[in-house]
C-alpha positions in Angstrom: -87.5 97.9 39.8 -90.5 99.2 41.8 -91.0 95.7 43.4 -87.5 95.3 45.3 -88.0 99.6 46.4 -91.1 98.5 48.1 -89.8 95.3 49.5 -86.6 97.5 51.0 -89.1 100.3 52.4 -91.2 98.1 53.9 -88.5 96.2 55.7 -86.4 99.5 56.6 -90.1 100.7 58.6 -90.2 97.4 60.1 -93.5 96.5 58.9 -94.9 93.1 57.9 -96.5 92.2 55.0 -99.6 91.8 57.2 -99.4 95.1 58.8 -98.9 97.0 56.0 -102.1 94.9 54.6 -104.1 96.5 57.3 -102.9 100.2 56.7 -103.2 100.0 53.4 -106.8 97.6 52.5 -104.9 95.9 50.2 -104.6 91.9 50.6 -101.5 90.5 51.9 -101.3 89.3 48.4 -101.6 92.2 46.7 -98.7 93.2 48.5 -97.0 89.9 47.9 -97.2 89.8 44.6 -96.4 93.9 44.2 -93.1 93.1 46.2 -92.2 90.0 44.4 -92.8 91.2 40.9 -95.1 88.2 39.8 -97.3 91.5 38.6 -96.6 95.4 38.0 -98.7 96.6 40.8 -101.8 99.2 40.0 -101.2 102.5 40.1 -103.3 103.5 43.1 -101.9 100.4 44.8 -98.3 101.5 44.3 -99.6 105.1 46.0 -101.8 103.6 49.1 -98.3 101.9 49.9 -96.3 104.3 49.5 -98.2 106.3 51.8 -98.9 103.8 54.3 -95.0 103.5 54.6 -94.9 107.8 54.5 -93.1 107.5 51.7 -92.6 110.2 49.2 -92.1 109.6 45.9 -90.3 112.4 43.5 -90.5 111.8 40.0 -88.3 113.7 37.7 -88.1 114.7 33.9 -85.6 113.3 32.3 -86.6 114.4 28.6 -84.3 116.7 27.4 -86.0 120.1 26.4 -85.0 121.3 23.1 
């Protein structure tokens, strides 16, 4: 689940919900809510997060080719 990874990376930084907040423009809770999985954050939200916590994310295809 996307919300406990951004919960864990935030914490692992040492950031709180308020700093990240101010890196990112997004309201404390935005974040909040992203982290706690009350709602599947936006897109662009999940993305302005992961890059205010220089995070990269790799995605990988997992369909099989045939």
């Amino acid at each position: 689940m996307i919300h406990k990874k951004l919960h864990a990376i935030r914490k692992r930084k040492g950031l709180t919900v308020k700093q990240l907040s101010e890196k990112t423009g997004l309201s404390r809770m935005t974040i909040n809510n992203a982290e706690q999985g009350k709602h599947d954050p936006k897109h662009g939200n999940v993305i302005k997060i992961l890059k205010a916590l220089d995070y990269e994310l790799r995605l990988e295809n997992t369909q099989s080719t045939k």
